[in-house]
Every structure is written in structure tokens, then in C-alpha cells.
N, C-alpha and C positions, 0 to 999 in steps of 0.2 A: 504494500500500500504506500511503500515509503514514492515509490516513482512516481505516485500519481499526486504526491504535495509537489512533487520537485518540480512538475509542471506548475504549478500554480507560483511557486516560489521563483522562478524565470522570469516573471510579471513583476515582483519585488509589490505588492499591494498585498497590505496588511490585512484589510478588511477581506478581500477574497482567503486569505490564508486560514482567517480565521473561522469563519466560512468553510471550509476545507478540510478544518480540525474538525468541527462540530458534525460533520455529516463522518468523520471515518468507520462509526457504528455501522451507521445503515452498508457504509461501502464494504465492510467486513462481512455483513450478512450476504449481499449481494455477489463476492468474491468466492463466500463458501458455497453459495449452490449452484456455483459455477462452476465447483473444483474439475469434475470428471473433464471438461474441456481444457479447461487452465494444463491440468496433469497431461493430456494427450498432446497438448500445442505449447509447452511451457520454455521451450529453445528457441522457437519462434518467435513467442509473445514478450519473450525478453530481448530480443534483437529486434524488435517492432518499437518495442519502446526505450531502448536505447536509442534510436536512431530519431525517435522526437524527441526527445532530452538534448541531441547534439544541434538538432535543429534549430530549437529554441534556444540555446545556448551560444548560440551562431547568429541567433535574432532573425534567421532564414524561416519567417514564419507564413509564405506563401508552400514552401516545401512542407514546415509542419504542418498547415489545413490539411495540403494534399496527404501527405502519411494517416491523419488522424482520422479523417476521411477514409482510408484505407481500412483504418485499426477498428474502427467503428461498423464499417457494412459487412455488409453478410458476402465478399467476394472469397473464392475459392486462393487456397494456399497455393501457393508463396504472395504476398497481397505485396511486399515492397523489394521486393527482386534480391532479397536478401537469403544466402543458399549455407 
């Protein structure tokens, strides 16, 4: 869960962070009944989001839409050409 504050923390705004903090319950619930896919695609799902973390980090944030975009739809694996 820690990558999904880092996203927010790239923004440097307090108030979304905070924000951020207060919802990591619900994202904890939502993470575990996710597990079986997270477990099947979890090499992946970490090079997915590594590669928005470097994005945003880059302030290359038309590249991040575009990933997040990816990270988010229903398209079939390999979604960011990453092997």
C-alpha cells in the first residue's frame, strides 16, 4: 500500500496525503479481496507500478495518465511493454 501514498506524495499536497492516510483501511480491504489476482500478476503489478512512480518522479505525467490508464483497464497482459 506503501506505493500507492508515494503516488500521492509526488504531488507534495498535504491535504490529499492526508486524505490518503484516512482511506488506507478501506484500500487494505479492497487489496485483500483482491489477493488471488494481486498473487497470480504480483511481478507484473510491481513493475507497473514502479514504472508510475518513475514517471511521476520525472514529472512525465502525460506518460503517467497513459500507464495509469493502462494499470486501471481491464486490457490483457503485458499492458506497459514491460517483459
Amino acid at each position: 500500500m506503501s506505493i500507492h501514498r508515494a503516488f500521492v506524495e509526488v504531488g507534495g499536497n498535504g491535504l490529499l496525503l492526508d486524505f490518503a492516510d484516512r482511506l488506507q483501511n478501506r484500500q487494505a480491504v479492497m487489496l485483500h479481496l483482491s489477493l488471488a489476482t494481486i498473487d497470480a500478476h504480483a511481478s507484473q503489478l510491481v513493475d507497473e507500478h514502479r514504472a508510475l512512480i518513475d514517471a511521476a518522479r520525472r514529472g512525465d505525467f502525460d506518460r503517467f495518465a497513459d500507464l495509469l490508464r493502462a494499470h486501471m483497464g481491464d486490457e490483457p497482459t503485458p499492458r506497459f511493454g514491460l517483459a
